[in-house]
Backbone as CSV, one residue per row, in Angstrom:
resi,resn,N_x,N_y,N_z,CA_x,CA_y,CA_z,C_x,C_y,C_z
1,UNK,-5.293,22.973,-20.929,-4.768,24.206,-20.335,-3.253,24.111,-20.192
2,UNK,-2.207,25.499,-20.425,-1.079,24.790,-20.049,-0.875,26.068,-19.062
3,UNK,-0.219,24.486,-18.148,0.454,24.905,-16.484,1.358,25.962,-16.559
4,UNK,2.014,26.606,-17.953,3.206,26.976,-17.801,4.210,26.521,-17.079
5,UNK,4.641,25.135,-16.804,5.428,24.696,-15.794,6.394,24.106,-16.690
6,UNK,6.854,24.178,-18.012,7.500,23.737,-18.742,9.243,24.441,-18.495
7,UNK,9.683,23.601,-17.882,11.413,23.421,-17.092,11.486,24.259,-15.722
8,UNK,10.100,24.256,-14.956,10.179,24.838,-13.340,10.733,23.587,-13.143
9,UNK,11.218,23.774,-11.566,12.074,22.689,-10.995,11.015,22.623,-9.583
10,UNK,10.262,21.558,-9.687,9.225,21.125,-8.669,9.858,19.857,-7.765
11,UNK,10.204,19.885,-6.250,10.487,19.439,-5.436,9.192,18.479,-4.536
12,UNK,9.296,17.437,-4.795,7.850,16.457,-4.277,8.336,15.170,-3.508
13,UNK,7.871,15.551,-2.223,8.026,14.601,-1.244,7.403,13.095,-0.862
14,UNK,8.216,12.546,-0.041,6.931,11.172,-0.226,6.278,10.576,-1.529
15,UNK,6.936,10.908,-2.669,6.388,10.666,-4.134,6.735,9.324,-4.572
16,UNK,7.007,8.022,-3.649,7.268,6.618,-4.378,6.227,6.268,-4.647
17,UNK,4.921,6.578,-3.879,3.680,6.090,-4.711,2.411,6.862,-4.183
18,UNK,0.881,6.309,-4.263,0.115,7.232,-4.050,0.031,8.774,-4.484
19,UNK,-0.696,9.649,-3.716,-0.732,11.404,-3.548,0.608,11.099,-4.221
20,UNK,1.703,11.326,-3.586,3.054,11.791,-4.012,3.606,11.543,-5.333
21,UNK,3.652,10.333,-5.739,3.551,9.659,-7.095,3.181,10.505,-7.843
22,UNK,1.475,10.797,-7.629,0.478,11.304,-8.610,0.927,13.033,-8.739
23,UNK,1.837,13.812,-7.637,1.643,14.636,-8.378,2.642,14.903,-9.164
24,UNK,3.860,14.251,-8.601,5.378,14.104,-9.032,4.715,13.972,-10.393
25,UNK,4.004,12.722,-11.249,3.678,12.508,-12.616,3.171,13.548,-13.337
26,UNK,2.237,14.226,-12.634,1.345,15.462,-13.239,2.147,16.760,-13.717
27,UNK,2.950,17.161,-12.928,3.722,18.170,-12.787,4.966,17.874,-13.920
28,UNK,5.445,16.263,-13.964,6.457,15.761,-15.134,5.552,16.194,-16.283
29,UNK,4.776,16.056,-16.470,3.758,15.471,-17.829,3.897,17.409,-18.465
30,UNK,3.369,18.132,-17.708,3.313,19.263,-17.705,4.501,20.039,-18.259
31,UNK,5.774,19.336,-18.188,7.251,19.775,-18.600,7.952,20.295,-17.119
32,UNK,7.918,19.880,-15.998,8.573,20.129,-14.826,9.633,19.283,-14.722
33,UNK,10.041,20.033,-14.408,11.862,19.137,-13.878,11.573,18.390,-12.335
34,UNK,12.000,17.480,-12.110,11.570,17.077,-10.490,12.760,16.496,-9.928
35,UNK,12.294,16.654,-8.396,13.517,16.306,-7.549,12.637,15.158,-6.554
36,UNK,12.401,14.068,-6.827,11.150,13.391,-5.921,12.128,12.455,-4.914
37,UNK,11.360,12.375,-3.499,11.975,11.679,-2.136,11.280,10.948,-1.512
38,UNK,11.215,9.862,-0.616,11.037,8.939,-0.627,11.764,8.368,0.981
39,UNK,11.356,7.831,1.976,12.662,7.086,3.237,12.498,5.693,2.285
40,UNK,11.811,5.093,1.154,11.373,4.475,0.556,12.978,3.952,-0.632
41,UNK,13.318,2.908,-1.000,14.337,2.724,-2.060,13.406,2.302,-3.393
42,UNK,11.917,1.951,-3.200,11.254,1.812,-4.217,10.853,3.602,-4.956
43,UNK,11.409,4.518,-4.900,11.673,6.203,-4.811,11.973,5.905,-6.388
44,UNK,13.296,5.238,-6.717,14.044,5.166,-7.331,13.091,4.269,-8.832
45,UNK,12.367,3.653,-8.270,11.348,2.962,-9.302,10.495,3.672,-9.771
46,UNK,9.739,4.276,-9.125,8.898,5.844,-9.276,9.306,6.634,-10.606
47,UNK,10.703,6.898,-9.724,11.410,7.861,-11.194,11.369,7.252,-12.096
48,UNK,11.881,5.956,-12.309,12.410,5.175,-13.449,11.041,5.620,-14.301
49,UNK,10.076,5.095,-13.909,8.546,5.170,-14.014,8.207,6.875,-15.007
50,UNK,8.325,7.813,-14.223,7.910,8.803,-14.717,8.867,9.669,-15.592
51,UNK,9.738,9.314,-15.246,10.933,9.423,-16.544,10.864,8.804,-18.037
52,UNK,10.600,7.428,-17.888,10.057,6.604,-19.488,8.650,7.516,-19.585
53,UNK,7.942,7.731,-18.916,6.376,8.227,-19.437,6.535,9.833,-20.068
54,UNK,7.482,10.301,-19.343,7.513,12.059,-19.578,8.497,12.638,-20.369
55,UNK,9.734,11.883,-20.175,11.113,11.929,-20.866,11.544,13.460,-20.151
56,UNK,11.289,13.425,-19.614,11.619,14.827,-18.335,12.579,14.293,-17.475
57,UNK,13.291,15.133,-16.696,14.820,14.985,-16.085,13.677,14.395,-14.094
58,UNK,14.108,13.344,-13.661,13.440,13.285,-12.744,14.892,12.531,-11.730
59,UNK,14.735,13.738,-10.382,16.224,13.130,-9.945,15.294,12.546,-8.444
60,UNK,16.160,11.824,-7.868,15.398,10.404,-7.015,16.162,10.381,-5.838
61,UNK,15.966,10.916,-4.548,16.513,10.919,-3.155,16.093,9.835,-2.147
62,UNK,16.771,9.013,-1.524,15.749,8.434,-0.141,16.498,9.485,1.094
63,UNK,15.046,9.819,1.326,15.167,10.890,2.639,13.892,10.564,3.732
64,UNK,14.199,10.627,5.028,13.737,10.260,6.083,13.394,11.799,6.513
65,UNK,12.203,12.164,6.051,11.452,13.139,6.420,11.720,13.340,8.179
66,UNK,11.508,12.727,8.914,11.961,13.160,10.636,13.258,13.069,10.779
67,UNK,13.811,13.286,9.776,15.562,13.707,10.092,15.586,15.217,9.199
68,UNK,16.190,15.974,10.350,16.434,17.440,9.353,17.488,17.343,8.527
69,UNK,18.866,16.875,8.794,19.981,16.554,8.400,19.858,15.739,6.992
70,UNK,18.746,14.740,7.280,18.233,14.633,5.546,17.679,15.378,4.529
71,UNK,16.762,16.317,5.339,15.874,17.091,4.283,16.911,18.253,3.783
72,UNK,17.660,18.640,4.650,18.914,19.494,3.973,19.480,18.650,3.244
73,UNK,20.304,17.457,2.909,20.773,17.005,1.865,19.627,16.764,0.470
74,UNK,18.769,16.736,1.066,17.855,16.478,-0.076,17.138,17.738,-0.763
75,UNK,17.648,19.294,-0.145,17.399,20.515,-0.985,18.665,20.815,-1.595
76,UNK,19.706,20.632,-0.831,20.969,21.201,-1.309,21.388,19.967,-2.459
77,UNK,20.693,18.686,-2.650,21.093,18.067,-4.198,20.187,18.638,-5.085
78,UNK,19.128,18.827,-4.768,18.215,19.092,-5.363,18.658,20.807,-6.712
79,UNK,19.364,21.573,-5.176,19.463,22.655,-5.227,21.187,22.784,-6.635
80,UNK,21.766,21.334,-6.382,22.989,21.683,-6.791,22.610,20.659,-8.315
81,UNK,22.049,20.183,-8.633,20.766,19.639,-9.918,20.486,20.497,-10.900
82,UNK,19.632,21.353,-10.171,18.948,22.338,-11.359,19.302,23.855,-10.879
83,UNK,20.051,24.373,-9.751,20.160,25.413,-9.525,19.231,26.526,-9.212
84,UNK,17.691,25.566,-8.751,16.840,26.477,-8.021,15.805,25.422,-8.089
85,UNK,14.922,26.310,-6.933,13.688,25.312,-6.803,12.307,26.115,-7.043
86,UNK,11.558,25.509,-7.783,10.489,26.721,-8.108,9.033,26.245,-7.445
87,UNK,8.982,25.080,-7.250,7.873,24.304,-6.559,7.658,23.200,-5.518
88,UNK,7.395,23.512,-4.531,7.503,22.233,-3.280,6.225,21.973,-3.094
89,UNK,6.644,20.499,-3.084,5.020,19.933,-2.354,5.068,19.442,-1.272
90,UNK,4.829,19.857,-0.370,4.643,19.282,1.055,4.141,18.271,1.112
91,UNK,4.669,16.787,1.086,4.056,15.431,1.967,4.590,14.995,2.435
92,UNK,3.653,13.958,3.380,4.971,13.173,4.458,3.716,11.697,4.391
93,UNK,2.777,11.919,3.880,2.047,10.476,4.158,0.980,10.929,5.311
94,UNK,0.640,9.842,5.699,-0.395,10.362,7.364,0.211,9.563,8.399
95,UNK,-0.039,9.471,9.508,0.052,9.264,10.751,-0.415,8.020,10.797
96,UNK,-0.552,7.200,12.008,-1.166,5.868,11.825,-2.533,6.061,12.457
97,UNK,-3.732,5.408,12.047,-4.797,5.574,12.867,-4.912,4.857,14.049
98,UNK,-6.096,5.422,14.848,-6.172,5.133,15.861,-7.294,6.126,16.810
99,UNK,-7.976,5.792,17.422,-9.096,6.495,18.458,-7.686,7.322,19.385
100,UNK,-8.151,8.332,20.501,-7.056,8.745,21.677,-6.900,8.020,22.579
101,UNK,-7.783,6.786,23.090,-7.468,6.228,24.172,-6.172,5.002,23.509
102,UNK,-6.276,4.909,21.881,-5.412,3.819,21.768,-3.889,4.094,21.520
103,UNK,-3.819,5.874,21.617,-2.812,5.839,21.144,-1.612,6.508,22.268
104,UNK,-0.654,6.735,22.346,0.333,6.953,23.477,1.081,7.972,23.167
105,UNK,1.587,8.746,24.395,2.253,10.078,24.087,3.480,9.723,23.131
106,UNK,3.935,8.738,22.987,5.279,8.649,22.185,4.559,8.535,20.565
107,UNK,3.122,7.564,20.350,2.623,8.130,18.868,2.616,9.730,18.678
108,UNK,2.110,10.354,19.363,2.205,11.458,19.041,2.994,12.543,18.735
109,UNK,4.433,12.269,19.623,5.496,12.482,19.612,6.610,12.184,17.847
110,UNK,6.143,10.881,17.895,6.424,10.403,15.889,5.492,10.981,15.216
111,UNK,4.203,11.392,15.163,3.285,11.820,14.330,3.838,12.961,14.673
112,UNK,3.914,13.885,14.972,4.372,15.465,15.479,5.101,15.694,14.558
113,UNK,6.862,14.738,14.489,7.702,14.798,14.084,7.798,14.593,12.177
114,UNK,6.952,13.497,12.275,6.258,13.093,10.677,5.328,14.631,9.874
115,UNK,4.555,14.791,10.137,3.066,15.416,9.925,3.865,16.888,9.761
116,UNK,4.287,17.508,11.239,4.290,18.990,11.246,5.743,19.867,11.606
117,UNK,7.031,18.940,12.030,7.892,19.285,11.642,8.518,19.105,10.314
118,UNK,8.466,18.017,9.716,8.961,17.631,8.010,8.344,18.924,7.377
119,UNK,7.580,19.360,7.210,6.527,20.665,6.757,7.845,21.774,6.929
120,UNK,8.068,22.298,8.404,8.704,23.589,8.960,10.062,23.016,8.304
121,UNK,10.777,22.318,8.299,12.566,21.820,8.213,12.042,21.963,6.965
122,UNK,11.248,21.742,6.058,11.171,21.207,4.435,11.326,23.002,3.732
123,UNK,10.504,23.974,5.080,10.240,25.515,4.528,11.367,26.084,4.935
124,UNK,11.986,25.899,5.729,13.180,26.486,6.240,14.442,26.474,5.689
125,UNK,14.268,25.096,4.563,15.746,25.155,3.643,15.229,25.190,2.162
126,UNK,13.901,25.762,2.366,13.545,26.133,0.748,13.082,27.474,0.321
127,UNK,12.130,27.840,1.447,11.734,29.448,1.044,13.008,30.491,1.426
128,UNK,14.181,30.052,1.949,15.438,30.785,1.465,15.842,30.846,0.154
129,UNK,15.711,30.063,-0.651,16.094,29.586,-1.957,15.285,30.498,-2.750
130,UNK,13.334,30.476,-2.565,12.638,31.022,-3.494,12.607,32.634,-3.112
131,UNK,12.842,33.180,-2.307,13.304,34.416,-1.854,14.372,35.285,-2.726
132,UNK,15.300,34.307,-2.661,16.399,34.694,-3.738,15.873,35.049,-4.946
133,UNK,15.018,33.750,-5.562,14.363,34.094,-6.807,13.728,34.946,-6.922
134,UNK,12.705,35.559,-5.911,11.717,36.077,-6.075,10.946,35.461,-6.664
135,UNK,11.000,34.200,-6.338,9.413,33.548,-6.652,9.221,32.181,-6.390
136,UNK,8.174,31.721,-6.132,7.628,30.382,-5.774,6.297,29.783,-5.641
137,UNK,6.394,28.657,-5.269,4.971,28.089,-4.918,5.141,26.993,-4.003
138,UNK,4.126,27.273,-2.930,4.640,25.612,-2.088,2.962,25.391,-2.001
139,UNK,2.552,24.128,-1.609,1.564,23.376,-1.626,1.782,22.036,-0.456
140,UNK,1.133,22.380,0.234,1.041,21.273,1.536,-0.187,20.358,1.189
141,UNK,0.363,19.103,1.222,-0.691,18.071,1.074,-1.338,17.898,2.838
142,UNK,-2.597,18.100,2.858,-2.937,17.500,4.269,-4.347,16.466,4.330
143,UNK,-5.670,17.089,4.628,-6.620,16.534,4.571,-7.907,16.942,5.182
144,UNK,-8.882,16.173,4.342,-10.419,16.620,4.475,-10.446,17.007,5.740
145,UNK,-9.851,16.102,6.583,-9.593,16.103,8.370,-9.282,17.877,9.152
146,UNK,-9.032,18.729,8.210,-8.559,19.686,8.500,-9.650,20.520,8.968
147,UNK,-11.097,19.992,8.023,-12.395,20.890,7.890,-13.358,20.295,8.848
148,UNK,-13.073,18.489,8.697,-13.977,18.499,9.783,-13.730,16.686,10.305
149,UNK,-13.122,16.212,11.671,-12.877,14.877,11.961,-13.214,13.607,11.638
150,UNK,-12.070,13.045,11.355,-12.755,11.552,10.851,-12.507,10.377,11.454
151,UNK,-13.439,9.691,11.806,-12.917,8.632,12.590,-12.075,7.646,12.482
152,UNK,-11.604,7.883,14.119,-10.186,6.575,14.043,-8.767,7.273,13.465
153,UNK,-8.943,8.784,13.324,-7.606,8.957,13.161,-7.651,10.476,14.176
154,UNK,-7.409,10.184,15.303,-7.087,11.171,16.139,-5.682,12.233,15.854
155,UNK,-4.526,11.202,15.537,-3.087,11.943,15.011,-3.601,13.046,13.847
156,UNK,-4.033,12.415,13.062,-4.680,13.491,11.695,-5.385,14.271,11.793
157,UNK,-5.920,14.471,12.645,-7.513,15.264,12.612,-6.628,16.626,13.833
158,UNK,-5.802,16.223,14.719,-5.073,17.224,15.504,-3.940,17.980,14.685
159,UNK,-2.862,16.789,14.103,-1.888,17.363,13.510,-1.446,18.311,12.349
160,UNK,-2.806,17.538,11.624,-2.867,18.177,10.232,-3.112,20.041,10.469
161,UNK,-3.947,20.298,11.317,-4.136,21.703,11.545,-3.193,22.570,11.515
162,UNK,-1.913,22.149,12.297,-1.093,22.654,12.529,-0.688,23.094,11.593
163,UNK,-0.408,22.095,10.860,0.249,22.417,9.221,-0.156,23.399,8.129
164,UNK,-1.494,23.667,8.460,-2.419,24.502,7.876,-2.448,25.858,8.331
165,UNK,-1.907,26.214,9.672,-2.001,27.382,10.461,-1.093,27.558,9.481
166,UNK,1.103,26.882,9.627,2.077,27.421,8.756,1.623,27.844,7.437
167,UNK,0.710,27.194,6.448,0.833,27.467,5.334,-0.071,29.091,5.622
168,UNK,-1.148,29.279,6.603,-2.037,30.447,6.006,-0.831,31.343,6.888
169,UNK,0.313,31.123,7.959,1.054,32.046,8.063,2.166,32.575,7.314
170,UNK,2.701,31.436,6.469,3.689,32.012,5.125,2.807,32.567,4.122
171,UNK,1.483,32.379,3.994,1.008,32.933,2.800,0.934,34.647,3.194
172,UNK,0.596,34.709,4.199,0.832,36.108,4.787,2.317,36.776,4.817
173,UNK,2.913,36.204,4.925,4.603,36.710,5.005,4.982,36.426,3.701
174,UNK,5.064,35.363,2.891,5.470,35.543,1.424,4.915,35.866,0.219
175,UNK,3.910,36.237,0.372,2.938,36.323,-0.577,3.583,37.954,-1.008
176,UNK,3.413,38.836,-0.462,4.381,40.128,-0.880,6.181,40.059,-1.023
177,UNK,6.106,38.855,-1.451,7.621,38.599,-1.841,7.776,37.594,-2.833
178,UNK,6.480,37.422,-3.852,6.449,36.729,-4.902,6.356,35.096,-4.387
179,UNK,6.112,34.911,-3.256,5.600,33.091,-3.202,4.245,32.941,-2.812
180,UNK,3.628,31.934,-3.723,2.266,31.581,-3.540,2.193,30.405,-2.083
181,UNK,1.722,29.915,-1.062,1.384,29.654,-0.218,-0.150,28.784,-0.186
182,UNK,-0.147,27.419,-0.717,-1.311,27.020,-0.752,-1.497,25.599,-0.161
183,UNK,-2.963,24.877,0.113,-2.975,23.800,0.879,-4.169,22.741,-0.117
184,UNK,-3.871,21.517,-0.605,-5.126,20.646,-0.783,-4.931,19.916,0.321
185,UNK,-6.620,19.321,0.166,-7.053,18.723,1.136,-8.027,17.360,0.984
186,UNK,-7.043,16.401,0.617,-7.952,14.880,0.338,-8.956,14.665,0.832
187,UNK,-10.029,14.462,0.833,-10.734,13.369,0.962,-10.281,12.027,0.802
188,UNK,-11.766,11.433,0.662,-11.461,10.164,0.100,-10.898,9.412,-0.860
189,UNK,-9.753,9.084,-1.527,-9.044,9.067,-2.225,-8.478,7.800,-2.729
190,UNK,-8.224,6.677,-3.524,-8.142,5.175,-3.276,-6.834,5.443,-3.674
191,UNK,-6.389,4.962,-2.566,-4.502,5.274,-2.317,-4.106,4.107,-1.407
192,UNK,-3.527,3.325,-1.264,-2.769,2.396,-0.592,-3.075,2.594,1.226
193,UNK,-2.931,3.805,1.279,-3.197,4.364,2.896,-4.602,4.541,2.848
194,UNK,-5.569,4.377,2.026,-6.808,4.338,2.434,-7.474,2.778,2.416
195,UNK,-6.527,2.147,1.565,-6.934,0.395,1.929,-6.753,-0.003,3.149
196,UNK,-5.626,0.687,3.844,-5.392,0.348,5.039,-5.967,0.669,5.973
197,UNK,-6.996,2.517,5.713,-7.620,2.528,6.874,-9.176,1.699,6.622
198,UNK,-9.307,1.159,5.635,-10.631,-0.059,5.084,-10.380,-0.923,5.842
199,UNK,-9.409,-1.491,5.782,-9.100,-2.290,6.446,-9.001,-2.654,8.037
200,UNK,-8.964,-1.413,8.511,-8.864,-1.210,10.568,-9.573,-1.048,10.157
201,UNK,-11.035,-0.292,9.875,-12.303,-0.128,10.274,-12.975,-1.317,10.228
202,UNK,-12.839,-2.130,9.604,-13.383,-3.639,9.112,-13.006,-4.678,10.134
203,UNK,-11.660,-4.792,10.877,-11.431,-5.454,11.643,-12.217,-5.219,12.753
204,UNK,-12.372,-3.224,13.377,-12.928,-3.035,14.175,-14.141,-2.956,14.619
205,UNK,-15.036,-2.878,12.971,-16.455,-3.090,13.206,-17.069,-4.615,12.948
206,UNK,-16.358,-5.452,12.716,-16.452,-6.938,12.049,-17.255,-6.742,10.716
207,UNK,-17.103,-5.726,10.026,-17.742,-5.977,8.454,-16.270,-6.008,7.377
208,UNK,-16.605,-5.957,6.129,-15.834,-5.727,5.450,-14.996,-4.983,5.112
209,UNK,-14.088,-4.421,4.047,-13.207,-2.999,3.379,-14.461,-2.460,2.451
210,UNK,-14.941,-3.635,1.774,-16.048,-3.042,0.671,-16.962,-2.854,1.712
211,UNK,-17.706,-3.206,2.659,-18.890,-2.594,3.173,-18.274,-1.638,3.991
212,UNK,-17.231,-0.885,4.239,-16.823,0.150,4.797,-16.926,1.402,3.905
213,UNK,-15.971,0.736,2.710,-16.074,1.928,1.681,-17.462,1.866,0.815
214,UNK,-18.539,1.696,1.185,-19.844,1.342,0.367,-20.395,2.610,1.300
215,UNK,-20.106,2.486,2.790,-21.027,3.437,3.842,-19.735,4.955,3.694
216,UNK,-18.780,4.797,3.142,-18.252,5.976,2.862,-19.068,6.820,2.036
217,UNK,-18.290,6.122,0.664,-18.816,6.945,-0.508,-20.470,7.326,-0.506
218,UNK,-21.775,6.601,0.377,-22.963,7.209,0.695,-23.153,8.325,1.080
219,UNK,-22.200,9.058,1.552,-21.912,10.170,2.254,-21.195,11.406,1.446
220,UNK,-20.632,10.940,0.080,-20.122,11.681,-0.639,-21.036,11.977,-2.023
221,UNK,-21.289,13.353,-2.178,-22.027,13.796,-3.127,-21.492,13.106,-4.517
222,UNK,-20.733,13.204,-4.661,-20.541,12.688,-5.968,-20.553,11.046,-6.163
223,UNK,-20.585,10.524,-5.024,-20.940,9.085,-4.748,-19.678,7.799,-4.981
224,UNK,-18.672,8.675,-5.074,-17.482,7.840,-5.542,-16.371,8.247,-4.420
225,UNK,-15.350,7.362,-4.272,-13.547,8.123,-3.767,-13.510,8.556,-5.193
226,UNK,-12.396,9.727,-5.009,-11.737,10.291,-5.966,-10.327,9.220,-6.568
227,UNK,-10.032,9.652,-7.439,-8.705,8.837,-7.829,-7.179,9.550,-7.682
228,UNK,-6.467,8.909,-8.110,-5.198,9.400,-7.803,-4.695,10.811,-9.007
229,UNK,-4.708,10.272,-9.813,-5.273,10.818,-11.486,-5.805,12.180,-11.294
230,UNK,-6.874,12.312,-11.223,-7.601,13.282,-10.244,-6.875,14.426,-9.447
231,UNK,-6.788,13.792,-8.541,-5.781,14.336,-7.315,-4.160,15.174,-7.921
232,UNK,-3.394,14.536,-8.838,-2.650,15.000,-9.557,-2.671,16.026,-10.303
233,UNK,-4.127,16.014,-11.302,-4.148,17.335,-12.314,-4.608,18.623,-11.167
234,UNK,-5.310,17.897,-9.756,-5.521,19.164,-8.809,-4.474,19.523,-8.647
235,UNK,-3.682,19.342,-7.987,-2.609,19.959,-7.028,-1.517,20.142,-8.299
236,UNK,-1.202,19.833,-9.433,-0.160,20.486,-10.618,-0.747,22.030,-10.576
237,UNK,-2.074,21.854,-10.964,-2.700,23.264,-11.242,-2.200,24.320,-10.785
238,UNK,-2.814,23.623,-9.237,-2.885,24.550,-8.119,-1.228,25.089,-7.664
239,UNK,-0.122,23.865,-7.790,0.991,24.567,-7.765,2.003,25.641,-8.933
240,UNK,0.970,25.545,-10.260,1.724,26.203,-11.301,0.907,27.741,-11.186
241,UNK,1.555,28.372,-12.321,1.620,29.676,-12.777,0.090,29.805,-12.752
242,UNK,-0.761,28.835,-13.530,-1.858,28.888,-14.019,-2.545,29.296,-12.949
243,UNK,-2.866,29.004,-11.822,-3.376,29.702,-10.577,-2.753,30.790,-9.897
244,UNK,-2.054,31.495,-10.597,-1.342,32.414,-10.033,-1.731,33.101,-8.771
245,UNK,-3.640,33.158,-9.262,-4.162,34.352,-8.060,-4.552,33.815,-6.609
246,UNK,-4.115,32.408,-6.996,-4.672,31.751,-6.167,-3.668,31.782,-4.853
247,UNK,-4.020,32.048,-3.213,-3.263,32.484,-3.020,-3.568,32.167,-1.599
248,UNK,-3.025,31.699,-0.261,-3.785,31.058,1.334,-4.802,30.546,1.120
249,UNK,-5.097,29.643,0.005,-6.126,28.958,-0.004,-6.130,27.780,0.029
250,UNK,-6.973,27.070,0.988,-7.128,25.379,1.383,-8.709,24.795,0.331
251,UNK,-7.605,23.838,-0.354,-8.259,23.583,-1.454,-8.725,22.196,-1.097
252,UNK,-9.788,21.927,-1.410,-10.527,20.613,-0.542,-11.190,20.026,-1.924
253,UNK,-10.599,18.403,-1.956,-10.726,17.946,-2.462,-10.995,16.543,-2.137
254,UNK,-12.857,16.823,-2.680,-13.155,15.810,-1.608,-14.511,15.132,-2.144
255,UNK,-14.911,15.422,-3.381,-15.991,15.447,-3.893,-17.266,16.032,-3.836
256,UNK,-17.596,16.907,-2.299,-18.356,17.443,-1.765,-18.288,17.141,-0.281
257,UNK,-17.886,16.288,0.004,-17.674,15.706,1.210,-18.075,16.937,2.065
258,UNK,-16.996,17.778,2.695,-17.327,18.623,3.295,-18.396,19.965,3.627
259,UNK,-19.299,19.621,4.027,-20.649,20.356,4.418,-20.609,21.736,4.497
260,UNK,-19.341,22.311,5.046,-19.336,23.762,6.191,-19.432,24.596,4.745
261,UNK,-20.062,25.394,5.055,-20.321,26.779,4.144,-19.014,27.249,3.336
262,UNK,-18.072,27.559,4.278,-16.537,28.237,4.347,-15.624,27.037,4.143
């Protein structure tokens, strides 16, 4: 299928590895121009990375998502690069896990700042930009957590919502001004941040990562985590032309995971 995304200028956050990586690559592969960020200096390896694979223009920021003062330098290079931005992907990573009794008003206070302001500062110095154009697409990475709680991550399962209210409220306000407004929603996914939550569950139940993720995937219709790979050709799709009609929709990607009807 083609994305039509051949020389859009797609803006992808958190992209040194994992989700972010994967879609930064998908969206290159496709013929997108990218502007990928990172608080990460391994950012810069990423690119190197998807630049030899795509031969596409891929420009490389370290930006500290809970600083606004960064995320403005990191639209306005972006912006002074290619001279517009046609696609944002909302990530910031997740929160750290944890039950509520373990965690403290100041986690929440950094998860707040991580999760659901980086989101608002990231829309605030970009859907000015696609306005101008008259046109866009943004795509918030969040999670299965949105549809229905998962244990041990209290920050995620609260915060992520939030993020989800903004996107179905810009899809309402920009959507009659030529910007699409959309949300995926991971599941289970074998990403670096899901070894890690294998890993706290294993410490905390005294079994393994593999007998953790063995009683996962039992639970998932398709009987597997999804891959990164995967996850990439979703969310390119979903942020190009090719879904055009697609439009306030939280796209869950999860293998079946999620039960609820709606």
């Amino acid at each position: 299928m083609d994305l039509m995304l051949m020389d859009k200028v797609a803006l992808v956050t958190a992209a040194s590895r994992g989700l972010g990586k994967a879609a930064a690559l998908e969206l290159s592969r496709a013929g997108a121009r990218l502007a990928i960020a990172s608080h990460s200096e391994h950012i810069h390896e990423a690119a190197l990375s998807i630049r030899e694979e795509t031969k596409h223009p891929v420009l490389a920021a370290e930006a500290d998502l809970t600083k606004p003062a960064e995320i403005e330098a990191l639209v306005n290079r972006t912006l002074k690069t290619y001279d517009r931005i046609d696609i944002l992907i909302l990530n910031a990573g997740g929160p750290p896990p944890g039950s509520f009794l373990d965690l403290k008003p100041v986690d929440w206070e950094k998860a707040f700042q991580l999760t659901v302001m980086s989101a608002v500062h990231l829309c605030y110095q970009v859907v000015p930009i696609m306005l101008e154009q008259g046109a866009g697409s943004i795509v918030a990475t969040q999670s299965l957590s949105v549809r229905q709680p998962i244990e041990n991550l209290a920050l995620s399962n609260s915060l992520r919502l939030g993020v989800i209210g903004l996107m179905k409220t810009l899809a309402d306000e920009l959507g009659p001004r030529g910007i699409r407004v959309n949300s995926i929603n991971p599941g289970w996914t074998k990403t670096d941040r899901v070894t890690q939550l294998l890993a706290s569950r294993a410490q905390a139940n005294g079994t393994t990562p593999g007998e953790e993720e063995q009683r996962i995937t039992a639970g998932i219709p398709l009987g597997r985590m999804g891959t990164v790979e995967e996850y990439g050709r979703a969310i390119a799709w979903l942020a190009s032309p090719a879904a055009s009609y697609i439009h306030g929709h939280a796209l869950m990607f999860d293998g079946g995971s999620t039960r609820s009807a709606l």
